[in-house]
C-alpha positions as CSV (number, residue, x, y, z in Angstrom):
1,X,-12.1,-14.7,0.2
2,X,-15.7,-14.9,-0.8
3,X,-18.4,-13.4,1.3
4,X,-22.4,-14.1,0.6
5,X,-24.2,-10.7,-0.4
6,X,-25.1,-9.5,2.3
7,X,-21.5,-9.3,3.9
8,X,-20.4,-6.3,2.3
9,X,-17.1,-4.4,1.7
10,X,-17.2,-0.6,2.0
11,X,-15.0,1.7,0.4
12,X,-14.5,5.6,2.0
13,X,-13.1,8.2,-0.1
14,X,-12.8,12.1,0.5
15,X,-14.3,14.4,-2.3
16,X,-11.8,17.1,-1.7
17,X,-8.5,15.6,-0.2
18,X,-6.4,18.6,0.8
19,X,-2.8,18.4,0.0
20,X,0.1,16.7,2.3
21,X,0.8,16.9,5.3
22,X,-2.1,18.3,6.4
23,X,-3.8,15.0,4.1
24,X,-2.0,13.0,6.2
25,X,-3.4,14.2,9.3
26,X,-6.7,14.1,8.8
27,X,-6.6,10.4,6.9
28,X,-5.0,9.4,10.5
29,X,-8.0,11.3,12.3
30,X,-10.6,9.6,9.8
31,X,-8.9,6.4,10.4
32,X,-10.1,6.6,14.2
33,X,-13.6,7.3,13.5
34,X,-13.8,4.2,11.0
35,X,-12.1,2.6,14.3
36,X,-10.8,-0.7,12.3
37,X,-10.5,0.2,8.3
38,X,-9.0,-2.9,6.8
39,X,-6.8,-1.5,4.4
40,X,-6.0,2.5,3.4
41,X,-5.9,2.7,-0.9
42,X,-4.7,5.9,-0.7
43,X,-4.2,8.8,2.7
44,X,-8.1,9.7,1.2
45,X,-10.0,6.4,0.7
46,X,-10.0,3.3,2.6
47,X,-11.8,-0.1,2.6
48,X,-13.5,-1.6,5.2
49,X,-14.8,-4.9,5.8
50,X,-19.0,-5.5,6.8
51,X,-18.6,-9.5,7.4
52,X,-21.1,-9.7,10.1
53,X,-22.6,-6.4,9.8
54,X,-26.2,-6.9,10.2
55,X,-29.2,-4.1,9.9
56,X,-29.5,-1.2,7.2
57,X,-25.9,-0.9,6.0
58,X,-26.9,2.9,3.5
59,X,-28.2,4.2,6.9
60,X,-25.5,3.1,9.2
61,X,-23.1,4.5,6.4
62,X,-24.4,8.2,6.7
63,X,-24.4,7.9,10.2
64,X,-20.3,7.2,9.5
65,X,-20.5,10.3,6.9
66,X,-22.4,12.3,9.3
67,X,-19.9,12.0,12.3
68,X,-16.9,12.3,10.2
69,X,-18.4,15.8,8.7
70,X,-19.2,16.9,12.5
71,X,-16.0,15.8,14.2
72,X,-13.2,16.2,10.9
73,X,-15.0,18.8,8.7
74,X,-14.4,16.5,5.9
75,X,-17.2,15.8,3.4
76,X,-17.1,12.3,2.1
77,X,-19.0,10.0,-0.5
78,X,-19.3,6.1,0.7
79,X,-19.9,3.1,-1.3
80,X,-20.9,-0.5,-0.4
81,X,-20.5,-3.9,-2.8
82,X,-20.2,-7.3,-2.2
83,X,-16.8,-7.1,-4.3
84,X,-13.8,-3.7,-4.0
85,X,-13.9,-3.0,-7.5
86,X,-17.9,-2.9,-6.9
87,X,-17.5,-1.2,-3.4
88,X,-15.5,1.5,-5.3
89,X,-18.0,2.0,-8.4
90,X,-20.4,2.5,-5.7
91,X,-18.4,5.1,-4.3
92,X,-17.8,6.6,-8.1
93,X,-21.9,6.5,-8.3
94,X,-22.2,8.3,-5.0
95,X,-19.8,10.9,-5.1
96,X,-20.6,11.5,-9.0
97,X,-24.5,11.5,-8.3
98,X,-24.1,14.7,-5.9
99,X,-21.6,16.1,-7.9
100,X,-22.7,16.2,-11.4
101,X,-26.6,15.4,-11.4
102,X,-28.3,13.6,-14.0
103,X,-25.5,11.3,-15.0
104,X,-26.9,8.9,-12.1
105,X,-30.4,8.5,-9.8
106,X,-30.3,11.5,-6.9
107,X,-30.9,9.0,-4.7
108,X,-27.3,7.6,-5.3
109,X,-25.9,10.6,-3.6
110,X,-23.1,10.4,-0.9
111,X,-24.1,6.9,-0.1
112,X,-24.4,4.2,-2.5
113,X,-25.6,0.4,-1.7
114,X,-25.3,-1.7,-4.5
115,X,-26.6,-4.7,-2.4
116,X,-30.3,-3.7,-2.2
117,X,-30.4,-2.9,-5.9
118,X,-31.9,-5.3,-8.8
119,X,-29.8,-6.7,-11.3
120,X,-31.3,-4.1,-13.9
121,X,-30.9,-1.1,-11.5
122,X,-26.6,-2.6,-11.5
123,X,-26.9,-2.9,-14.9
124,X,-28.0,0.2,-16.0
125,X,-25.3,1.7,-13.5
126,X,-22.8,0.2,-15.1
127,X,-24.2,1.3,-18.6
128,X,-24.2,4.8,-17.6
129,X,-20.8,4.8,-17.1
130,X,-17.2,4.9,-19.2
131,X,-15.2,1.5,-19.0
132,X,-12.1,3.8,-18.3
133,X,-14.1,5.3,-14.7
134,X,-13.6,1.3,-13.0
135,X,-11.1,1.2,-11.1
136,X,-8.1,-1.6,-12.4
137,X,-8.9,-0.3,-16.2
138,X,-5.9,2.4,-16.7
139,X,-6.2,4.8,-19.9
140,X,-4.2,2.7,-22.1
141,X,-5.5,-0.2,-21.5
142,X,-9.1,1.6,-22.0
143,X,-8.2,2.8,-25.1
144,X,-8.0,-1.0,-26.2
145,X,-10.8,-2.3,-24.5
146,X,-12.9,1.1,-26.5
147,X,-11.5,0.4,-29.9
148,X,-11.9,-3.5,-29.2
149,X,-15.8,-2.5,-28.8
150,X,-16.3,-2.4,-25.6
151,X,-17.3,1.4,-24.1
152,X,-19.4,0.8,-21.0
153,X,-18.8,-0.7,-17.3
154,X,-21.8,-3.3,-18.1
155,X,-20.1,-4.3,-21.8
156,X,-16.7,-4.9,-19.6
157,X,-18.7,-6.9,-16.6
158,X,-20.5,-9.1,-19.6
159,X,-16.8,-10.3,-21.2
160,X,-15.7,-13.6,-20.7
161,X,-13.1,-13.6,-17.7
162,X,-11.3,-16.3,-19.8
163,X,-11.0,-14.2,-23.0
164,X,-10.1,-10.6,-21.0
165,X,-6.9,-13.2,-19.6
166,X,-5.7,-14.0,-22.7
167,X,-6.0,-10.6,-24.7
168,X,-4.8,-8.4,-22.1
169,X,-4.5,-9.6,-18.8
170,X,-5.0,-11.6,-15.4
171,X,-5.5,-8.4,-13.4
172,X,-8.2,-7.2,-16.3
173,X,-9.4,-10.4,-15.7
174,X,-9.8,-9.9,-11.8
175,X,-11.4,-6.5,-12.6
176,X,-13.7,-8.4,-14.4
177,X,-14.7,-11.3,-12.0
178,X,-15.0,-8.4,-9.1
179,X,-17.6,-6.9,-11.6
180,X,-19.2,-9.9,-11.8
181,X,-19.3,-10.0,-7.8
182,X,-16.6,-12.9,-7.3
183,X,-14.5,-11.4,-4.6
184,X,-10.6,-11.6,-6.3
185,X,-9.2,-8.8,-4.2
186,X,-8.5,-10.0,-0.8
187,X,-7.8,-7.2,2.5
188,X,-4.7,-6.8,3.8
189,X,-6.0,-6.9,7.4
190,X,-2.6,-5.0,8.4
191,X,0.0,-3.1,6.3
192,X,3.5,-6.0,6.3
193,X,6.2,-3.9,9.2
194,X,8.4,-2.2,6.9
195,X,12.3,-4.1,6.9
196,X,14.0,-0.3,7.1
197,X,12.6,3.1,8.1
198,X,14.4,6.0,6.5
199,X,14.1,9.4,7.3
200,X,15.7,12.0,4.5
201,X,15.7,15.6,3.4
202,X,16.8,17.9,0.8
203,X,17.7,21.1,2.5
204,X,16.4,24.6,1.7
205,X,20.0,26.4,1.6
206,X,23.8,25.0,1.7
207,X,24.8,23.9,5.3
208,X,28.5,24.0,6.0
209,X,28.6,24.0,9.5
210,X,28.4,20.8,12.1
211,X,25.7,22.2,14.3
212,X,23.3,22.9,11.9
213,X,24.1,19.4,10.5
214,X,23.4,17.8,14.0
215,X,19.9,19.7,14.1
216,X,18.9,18.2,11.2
217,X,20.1,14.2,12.1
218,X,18.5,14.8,15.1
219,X,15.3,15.2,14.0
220,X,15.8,13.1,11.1
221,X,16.3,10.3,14.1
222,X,13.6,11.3,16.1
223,X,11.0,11.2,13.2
224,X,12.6,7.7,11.9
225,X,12.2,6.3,15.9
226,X,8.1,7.3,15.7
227,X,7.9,5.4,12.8
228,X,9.7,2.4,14.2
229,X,8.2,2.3,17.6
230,X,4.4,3.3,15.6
231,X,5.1,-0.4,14.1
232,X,6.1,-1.8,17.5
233,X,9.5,-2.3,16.2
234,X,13.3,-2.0,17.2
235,X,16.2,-1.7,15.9
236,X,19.6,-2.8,15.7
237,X,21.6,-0.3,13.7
238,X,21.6,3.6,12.5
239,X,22.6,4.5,8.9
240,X,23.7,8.1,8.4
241,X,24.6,9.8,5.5
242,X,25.2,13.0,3.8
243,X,26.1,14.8,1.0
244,X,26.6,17.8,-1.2
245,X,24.7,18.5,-4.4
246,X,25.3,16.9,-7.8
247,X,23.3,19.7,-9.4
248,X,25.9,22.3,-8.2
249,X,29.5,23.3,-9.4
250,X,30.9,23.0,-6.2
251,X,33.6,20.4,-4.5
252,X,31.7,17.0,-4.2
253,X,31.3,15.3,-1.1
254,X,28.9,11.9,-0.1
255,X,29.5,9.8,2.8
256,X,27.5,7.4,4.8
257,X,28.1,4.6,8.1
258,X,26.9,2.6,10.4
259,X,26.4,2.8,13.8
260,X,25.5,-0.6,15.9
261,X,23.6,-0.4,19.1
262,X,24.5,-1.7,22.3
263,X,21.4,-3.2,22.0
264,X,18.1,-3.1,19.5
265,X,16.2,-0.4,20.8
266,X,13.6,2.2,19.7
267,X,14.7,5.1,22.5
268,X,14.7,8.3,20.8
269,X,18.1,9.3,22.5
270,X,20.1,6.4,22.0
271,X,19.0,6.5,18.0
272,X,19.8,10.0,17.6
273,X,23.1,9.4,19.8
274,X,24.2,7.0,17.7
275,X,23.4,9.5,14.6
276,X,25.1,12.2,15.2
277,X,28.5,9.7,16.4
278,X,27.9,8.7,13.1
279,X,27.3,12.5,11.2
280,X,30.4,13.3,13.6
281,X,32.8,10.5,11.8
282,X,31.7,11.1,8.4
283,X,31.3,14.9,8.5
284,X,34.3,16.8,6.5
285,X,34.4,20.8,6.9
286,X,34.3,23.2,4.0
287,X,31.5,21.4,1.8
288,X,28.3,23.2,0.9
289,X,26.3,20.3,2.2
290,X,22.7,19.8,0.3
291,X,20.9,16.3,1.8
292,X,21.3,14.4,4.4
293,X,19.1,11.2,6.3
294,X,18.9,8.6,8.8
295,X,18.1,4.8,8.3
296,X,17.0,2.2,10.7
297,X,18.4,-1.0,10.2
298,X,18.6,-4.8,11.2
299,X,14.9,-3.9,12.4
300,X,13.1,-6.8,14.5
301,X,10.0,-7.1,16.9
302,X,9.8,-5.1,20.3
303,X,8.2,-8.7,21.6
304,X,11.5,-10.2,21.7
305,X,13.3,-7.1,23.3
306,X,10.5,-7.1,25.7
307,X,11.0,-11.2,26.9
308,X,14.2,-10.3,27.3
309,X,13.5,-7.3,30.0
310,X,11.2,-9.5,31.5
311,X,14.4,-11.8,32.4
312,X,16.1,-9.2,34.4
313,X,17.5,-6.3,32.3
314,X,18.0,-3.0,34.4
315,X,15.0,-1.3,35.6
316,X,16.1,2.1,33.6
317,X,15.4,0.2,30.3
318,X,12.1,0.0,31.1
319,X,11.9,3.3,32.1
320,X,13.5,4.8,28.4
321,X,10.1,2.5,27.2
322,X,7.8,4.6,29.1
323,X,9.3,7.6,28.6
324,X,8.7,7.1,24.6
325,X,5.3,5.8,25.4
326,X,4.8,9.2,26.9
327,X,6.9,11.3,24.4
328,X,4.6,9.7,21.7
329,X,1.2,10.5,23.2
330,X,2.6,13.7,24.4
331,X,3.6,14.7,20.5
332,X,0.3,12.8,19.0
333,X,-2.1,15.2,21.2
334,X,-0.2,18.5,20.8
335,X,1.6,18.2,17.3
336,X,4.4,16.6,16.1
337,X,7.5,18.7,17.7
338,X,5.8,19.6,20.9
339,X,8.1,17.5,23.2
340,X,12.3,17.4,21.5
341,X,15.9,15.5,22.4
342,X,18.3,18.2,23.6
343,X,19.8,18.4,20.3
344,X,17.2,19.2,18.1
345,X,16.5,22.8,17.8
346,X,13.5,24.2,19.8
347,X,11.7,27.2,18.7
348,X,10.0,28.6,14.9
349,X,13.0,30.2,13.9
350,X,13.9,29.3,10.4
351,X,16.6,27.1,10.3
352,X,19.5,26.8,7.8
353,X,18.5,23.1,7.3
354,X,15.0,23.1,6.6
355,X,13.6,22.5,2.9
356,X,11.9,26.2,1.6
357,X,8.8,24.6,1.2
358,X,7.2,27.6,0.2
359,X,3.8,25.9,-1.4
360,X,3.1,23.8,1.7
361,X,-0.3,23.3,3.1
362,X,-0.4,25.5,6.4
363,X,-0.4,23.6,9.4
364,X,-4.6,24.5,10.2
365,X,-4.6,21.6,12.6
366,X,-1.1,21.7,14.6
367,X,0.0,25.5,14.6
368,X,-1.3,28.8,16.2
369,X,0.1,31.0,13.8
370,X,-1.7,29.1,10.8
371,X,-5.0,28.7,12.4
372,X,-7.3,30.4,10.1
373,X,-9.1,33.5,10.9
374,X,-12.7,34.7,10.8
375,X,-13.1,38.5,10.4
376,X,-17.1,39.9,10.9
């Protein structure tokens, strides 16, 4: 996909990405300020596309940097290139620049446009820093490219494309044509619907009993139906399994079935019905159980459910859609948990089922009893 200098691509990445789940959060909050990022790398960086963009791109980007800082608290360093690999070089040079002066210009700093610089200002970029800092040029493959002669960004961006094919490979090669500014990386404009949504855990202690069991597959369900429904998705069939731990000298136990729907769906209750029929077939007392998980299967498009309520299905389907559509926005404003079926467990007592997670991130975002606390 080419694209003429001016229509840049921009690449986003946080300095100081805090660790999961709380990462996760605040990617999905970033993701809403960027409005319509064309394609997340990672939960902390994303690209986004500037066809069309028109006026001064470094200014509009710290205007971006600016609003996420006020509205996230996240500090973040932005790069802009007519290529991705360029696009995130920028963003090496502009996170690098306020981080460690004097390796690049100050001016660099948290926002980096390589589109209004010379050719010699690029070049001497790109000589300032380690072929192993571009992104597509891992450390083995750095190693080679260093002991073949080549130590800099600018020596890697002045091999032939054809050569870098045949000695190592075509995606060297890529990385070098992006460095060249030939667009080779195209944007995924939206992530491919996944073809199953699974939902498993390991549990923190032994569960033996049925009810703790059904607490577990409940959630499992409900957390596996977000996903489907976040995809506009339905589905036709519930996978449930479980089983006892390998790792323990204990009588062995792993089971799993499948449960067809009436019809494909992505109602919360009928998902986590057909889960727990299914943990209530398969389950066996006097096991030490260790993991157990839901999967969606036989998954298709809501469109064609929805044609086919338009054609005179009862009127209480449509009202399990709405009520999800509500549960949804309900849970997405107030924190995952805030609205439960029946037969997941309601309150912060620990459960038997739940993994220890002792080094986890506390919930700053989501949870009273984590909020951090300011003493004078």
């Amino acid at each position: 996909m080419h694209r003429t200098p001016t229509h840049q691509n921009r690449v986003i990445h946080r300095r100081h990405p805090p660790p999961d789940p709380l990462l996760l959060l605040v990617s999905k909050r970033q993701g809403k300020v960027y409005s319509h990022p064309n394609g997340w790398q990672a939960p902390e960086e994303c690209f986004i596309g500037l066809d069309g963009v028109r006026g001064d791109l470094k200014k509009r980007s710290f205007a971006i940097r600016d609003r996420v800082l006020r509205w996230i608290g996240i500090p973040s360093s932005i790069g802009i290139g007519p290529t991705k690999t360029l696009a995130k070089f920028a963003n090496h040079v502009a996170k690098s620049s306020e981080r460690k002066p004097g390796i690049y210009p100050v001016q660099h700093a948290q926002v980096c446009d390589l589109s209004v610089l010379t050719q010699q200002e690029l070049a001497e970029l790109l000589r300032a820093t380690e072929v192993g800092e571009i992104w597509g040029v891992g450390r083995q493959i750095s190693k080679q490219l260093q002991a073949a002669g080549v130590q800099n960004a600018f020596e890697l961006a002045s091999m032939d494309p054809a050569t870098v094919k045949r000695g190592w490979s075509v995606v060297l090669e890529r990385t070098v044509r992006e460095l060249q500014g030939t667009p080779c990386i195209g944007f995924e404009e939206a992530p491919a619907n996944k073809k199953q949504i699974a939902c498993t855990r390991s549990f923190g202690h032994p569960v033996e009993s049925l009810r703790p069991l059904i607490e577990a597959v409940s959630e499992f369900a409900s957390r596996a139906a977000e996903k489907l429904r976040s995809q506009d998705g339905v589905t036709g069939s519930v996978l449930v399994f479980v089983r006892t731990s390998p790792f323990r000298k204990t009588p062995q136990y792993s089971r799993s079935i499948v449960v067809p729907l009436r019809r494909p769906c992505s109602d919360t209750a009928s998902i986590a019905g057909a889960a727990i029929m299914g943990l209530k077939a398969i389950y066996k007392p006097g096991f030490q159980y260790a993991k157990a998980g839901v999967m969606l299967l036989d998954l298709s498009s809501s469109a064609v459910e929805q044609i086919e309520l338009d054609l005179g299905e009862p009127e209480s389907e449509r009202d399990r859609n709405r009520l999800m559509l509500a549960l949804d926005a309900v849970n997405d404003r107030w924190g995952r948990g805030t609205v439960k079926i029946g037969s997941a467990k309601f309150g912060k007592a620990p459960k038997d089922w739940t993994m220890k997670q002792e080094r986890r991130t506390p919930a700053y975002t989501t949870e009273w009893d984590d909020m951090p606390v300011a003493r004078a």
